[in-house]
C-alpha positions in Angstrom: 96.3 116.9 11.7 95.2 120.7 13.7 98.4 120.7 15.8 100.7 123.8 15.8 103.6 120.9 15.5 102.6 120.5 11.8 104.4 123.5 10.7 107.5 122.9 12.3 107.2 119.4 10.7 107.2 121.7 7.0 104.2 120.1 6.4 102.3 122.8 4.1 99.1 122.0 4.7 96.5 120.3 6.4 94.3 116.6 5.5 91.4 115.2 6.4 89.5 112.0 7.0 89.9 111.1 2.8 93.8 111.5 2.9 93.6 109.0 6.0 91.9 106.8 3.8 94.2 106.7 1.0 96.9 106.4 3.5 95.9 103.1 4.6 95.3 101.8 1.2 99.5 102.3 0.8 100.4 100.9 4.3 101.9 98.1 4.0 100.9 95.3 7.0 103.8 93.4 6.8 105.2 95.5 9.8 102.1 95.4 11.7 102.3 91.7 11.4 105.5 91.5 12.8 104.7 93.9 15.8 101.9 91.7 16.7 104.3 88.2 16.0 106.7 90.1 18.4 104.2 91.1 21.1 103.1 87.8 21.6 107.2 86.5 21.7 108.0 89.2 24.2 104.8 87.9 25.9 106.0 84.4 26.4 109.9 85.4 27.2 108.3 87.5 30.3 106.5 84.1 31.5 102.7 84.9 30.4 102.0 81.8 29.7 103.8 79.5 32.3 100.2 78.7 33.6 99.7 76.2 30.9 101.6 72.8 29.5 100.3 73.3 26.4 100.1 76.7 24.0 97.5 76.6 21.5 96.6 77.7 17.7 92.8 78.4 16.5 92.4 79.5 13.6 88.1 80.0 12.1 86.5 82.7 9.8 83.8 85.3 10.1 82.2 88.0 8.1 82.2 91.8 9.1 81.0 95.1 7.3 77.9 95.2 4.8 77.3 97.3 1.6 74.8 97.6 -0.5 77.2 97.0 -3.7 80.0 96.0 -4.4 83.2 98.3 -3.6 85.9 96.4 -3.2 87.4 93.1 -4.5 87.1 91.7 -1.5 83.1 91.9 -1.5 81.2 89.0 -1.3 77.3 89.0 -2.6 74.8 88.0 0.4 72.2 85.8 -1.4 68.3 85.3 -0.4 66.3 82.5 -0.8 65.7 83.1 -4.2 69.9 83.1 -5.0 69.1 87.1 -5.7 71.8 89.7 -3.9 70.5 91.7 -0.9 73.6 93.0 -0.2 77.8 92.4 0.0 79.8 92.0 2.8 83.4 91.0 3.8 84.9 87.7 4.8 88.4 86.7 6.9 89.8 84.4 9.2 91.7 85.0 12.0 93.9 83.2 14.2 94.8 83.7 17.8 96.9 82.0 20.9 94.6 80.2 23.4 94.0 77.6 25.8 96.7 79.6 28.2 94.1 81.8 30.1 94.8 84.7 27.7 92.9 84.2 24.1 95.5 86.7 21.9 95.2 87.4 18.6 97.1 88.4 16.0 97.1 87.8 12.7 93.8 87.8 10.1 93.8 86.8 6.2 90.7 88.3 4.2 89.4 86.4 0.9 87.3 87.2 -1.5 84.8 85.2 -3.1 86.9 83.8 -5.6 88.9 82.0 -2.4 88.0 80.6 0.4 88.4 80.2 4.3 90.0 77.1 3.7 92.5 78.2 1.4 93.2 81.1 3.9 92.8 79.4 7.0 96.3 77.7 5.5 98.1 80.7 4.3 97.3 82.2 7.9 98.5 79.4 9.7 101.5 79.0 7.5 102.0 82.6 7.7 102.0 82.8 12.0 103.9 80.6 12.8 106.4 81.7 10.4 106.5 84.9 12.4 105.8 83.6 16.1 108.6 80.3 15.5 108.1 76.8 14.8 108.2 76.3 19.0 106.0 79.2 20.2 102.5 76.7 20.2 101.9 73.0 20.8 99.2 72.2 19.0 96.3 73.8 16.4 92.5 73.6 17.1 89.5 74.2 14.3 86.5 73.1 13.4 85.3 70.1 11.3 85.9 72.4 7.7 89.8 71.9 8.4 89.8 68.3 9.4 90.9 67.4 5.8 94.1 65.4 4.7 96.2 68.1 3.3 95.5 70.4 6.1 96.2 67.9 9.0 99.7 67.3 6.8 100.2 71.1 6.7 99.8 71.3 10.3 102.5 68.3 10.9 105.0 69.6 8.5 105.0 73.3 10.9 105.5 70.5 13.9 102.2 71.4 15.4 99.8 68.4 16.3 95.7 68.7 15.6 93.1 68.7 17.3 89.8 68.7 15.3 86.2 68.9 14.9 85.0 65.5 13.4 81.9 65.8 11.8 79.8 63.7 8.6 81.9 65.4 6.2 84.4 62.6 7.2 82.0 59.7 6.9 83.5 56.6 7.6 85.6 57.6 10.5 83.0 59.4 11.7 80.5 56.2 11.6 82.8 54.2 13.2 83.7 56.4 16.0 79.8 56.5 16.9 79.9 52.6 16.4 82.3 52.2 18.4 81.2 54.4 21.5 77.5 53.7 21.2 77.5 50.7 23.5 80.3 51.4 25.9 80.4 53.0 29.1 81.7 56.5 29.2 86.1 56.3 29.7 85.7 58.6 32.4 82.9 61.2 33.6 84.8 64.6 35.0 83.0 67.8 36.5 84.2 70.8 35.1 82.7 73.8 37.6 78.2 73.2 37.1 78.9 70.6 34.1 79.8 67.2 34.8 81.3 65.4 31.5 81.2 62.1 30.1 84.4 60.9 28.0 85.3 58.5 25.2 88.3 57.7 23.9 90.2 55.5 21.7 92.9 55.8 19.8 93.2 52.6 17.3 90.8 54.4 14.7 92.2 53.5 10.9 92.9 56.7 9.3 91.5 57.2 5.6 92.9 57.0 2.1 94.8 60.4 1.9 95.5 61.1 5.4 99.3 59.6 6.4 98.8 59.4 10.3 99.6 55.8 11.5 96.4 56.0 13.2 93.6 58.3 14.5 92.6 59.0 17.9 89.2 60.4 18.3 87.4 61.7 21.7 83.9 62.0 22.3 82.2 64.1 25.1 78.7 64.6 26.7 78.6 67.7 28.3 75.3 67.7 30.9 74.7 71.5 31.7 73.4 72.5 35.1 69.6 73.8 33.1 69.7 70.1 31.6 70.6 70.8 28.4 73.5 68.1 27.0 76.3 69.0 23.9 78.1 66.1 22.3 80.8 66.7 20.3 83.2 64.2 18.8 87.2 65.4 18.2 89.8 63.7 16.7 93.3 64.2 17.1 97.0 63.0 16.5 98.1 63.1 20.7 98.8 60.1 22.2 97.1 59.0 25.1 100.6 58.9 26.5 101.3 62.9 25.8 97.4 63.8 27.2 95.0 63.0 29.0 91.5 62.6 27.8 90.5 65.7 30.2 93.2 67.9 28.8 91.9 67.0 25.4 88.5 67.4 26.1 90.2 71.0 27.1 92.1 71.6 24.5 89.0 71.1 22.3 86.8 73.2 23.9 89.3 76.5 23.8 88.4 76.6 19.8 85.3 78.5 21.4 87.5 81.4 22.4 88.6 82.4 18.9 84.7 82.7 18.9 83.8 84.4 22.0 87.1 86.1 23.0 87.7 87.1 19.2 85.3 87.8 17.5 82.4 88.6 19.6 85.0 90.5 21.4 86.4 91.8 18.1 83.3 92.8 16.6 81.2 94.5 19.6 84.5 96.3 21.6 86.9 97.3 18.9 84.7 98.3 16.2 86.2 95.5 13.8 82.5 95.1 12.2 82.8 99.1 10.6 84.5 99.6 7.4 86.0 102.6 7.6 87.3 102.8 3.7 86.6 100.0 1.2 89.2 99.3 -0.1 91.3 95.8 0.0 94.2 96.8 2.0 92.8 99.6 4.0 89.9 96.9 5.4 93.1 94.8 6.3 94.6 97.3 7.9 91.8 97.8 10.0 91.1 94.6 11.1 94.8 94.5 11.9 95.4 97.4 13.9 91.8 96.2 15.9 93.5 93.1 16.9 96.5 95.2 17.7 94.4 97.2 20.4 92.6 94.2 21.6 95.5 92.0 22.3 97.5 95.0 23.5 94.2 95.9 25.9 94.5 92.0 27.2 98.1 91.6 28.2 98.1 95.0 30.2 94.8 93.9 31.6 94.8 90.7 32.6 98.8 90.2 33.2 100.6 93.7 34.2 97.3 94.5 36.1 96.9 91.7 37.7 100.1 91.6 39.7 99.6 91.2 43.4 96.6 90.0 45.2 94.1 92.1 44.1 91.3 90.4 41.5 91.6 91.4 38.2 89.0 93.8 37.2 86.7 93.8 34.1 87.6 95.4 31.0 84.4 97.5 31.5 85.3 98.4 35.2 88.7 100.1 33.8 86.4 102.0 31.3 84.4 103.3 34.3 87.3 104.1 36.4 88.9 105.9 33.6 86.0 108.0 33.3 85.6 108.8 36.4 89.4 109.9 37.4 88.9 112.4 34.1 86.0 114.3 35.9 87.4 117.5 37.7 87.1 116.9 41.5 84.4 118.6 43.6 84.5 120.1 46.3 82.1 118.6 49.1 78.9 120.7 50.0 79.2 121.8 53.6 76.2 123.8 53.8 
């Protein structure tokens, strides 16, 4: 923008923060998309995740950016109690690799309010592993929103298996499950670090009307917490006992939590993906896009290149520190 380069580029004149802005309404994202897709495929050829048996899908939505009225299609109206607008803010989901140690993501699908994270949470995952191949991940986690018939079926047909949040908004397999497990002695109690967990699992569930699964395997878990506090959760899946362990899916099921902490929260308080810049439909896309970009990018150098040899990784914010430190001019010692 002010280098002396610009005029042997033949550029006549310079731009500011606006024509930035209407840049990144014309970029397209398809490229970025692929960059990310091929990030993630370079990552695996060099052995990043060899740690782990299994390579995992979560996919979940959030909201980011407020306004006070509507500027974009993309807006959706934030309601009160009394269904009156306060305000409008933006809503995508995102998707990213985990249960392999290193939570990467790297694509995101914004709705607006005539859609919804349902529908996009589909067109995402339809859309990655299109670009990252039908054998880069194992298996796709989500919450209970998800754990629907067509999408199970969706997830099948791209040759991943589920693993899923059951909640009441599946009724009777979700009545029979706690039937089932209410009088019977946990499968198997594991300690995972301060937590010891309590297991349940079984496998013969009937699957209902729409879904085409021979049958349903659902896993329940009591997690006791070292301040006393327990979490239950139940899960159901199509693995076979046979293929995993009812530790590895109690595993698998919690790394949906990293889309969440590692994505998000990460996302959102790091890399400035709560801001929007311009509002505008493709340029808040952009943004999101490019934040992932830098995050994911951030993670591989950090916590694999880094890493080599024996000394402990260091913290994100250690690096910061570091970095800031090595930029300040040296002084010289007081001798006197």
């Amino acid at each position: 923008m002010r280098s002396a380069a610009r005029r042997a580029l033949s550029v006549g004149r310079g731009f500011g923060d606006d024509a930035l802005a209407y840049f990144s309404e014309r970029l397209d994202p398809q490229p970025t998309r692929t960059a990310l897709a091929q990030t993630l495929k370079r990552a695996k050829r060099n052995k990043a995740f060899d740690d782990s048996r299994f390579i995992g899908l979560a996919l979940d939505g959030t909201g980011a950016g407020r306004s006070r009225r509507a500027r974009c299609r993309l807006c959706h109206p934030r309601r009160d109690a009394q269904d009156g607008v306060v305000s409008h803010g933006h809503r995508f989901c995102l998707i990213s690799v985990v249960g392999t140690g290193l939570s990467l993501p790297f694509d995101v699908e914004p709705y607006g309010p005539a859609d919804s994270e349902y529908a996009a949470g589909q067109r995402l995952l339809r859309r990655g592993v299109a670009h990252l191949g039908a054998r880069f991940a194992d298996y796709v986690v989500v919450d209970g929103e998800f754990a629907t018939a067509p999408f199970l079926h969706v997830a099948g047909e791209l040759g991943l298996h589920v693993v899923a949040r059951l909640k009441a908004n599946l009724p009777e397999l979700y009545a029979a499950a706690q039937a089932c497990f209410a009088h019977q002695p946990p499968t198997q109690i594991v300690q995972r670090g301060e937590n010891w967990i309590e297991l349940w699992d079984a496998d013969d569930f009937d699957p209902w009307e729409s879904l085409s699964w021979m049958a349903v395997r659902v896993l329940r878990y009591r997690q006791h917490k070292p301040d006393g506090t327990v979490v239950e959760a139940y899960w159901l899946t199509d693995f076979s006992p046979r293929q995993l362990s009812s530790p590895s899916l109690y595993a698998l099921a919690k790394s949906r939590w990293e889309v969440e902490n590692q994505g998000f929260n990460e996302g959102k308080n790091r890399h400035g993906m709560e801001h929007i810049s311009r509002h505008h439909a493709n340029s808040v896309l952009i943004g999101w896009l490019l934040a992932i970009f830098a995050l994911t990018i951030e993670r591989l150098y950090r916590l694999r290149y880094l890493r080599r040899g024996t000394h402990r990784p260091r913290p994100a914010i250690e690096l910061v520190r570091l970095l800031r430190l090595s930029l300040c001019p040296p002084r010289p010692a007081d001798t006197s």
